[in-house]
C-alpha positions in Angstrom: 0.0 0.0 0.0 1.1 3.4 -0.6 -0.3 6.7 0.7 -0.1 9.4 -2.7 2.6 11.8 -0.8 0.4 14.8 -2.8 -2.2 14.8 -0.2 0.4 14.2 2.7 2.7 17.3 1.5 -0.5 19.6 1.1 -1.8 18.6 4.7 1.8 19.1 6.0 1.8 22.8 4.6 -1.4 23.8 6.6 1.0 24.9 9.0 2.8 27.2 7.7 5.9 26.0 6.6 7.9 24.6 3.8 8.1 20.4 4.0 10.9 19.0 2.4 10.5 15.6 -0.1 11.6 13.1 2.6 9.7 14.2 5.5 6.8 13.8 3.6 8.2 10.2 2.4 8.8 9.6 6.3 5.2 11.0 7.2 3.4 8.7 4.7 5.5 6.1 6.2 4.1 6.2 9.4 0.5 7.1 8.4 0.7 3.6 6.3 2.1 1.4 9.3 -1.0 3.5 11.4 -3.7 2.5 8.5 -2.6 -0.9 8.6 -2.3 -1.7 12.3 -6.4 -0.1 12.7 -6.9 -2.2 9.3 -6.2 -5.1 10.9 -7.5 -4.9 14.2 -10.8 -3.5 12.4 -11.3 -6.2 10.6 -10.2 -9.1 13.2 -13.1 -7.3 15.6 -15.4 -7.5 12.6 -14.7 -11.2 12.0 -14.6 -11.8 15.9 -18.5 -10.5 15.5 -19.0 -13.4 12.6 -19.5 -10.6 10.1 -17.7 -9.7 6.8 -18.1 -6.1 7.0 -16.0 -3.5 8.8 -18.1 -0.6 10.6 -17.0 2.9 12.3 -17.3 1.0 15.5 -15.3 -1.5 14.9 -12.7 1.5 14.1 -13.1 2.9 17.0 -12.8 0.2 19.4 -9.9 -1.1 17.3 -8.1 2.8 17.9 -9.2 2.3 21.6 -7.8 -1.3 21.9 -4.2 -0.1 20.0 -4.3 3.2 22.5 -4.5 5.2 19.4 
């Protein structure tokens, strides 16, 4: 998986300042290894509950569970 770094730089620059090429690299980085550990505990809750689907909750309580 890969997070477009487009997005990533323009969110960066909200703040005011100039972001250079690899702290946005760096920044997706981490926001991929965040996506995939809430991923994954989303969708074990999910199948925990004998149901294919992922829901909000099942987000949340995953966030909750990983102290996120």
């Amino acid at each position: 998986m890969d997070v477009p770094l487009a997005p990533v730089k323009r969110f960066m620059r909200k703040f005011g300042l100039r972001v250079s090429e690899s702290a946005v690299k760096e920044f997706a980085e981490f926001l991929e290894e965040i996506l995939f550990d809430i991923s994954s505990e989303a969708i074990s809750i999910a199948k925990l509950s004998k149901r294919k689907t992922v829901t909000g909750e099942d987000v949340r309580l995953a966030r909750k569970r990983l102290g996120l």
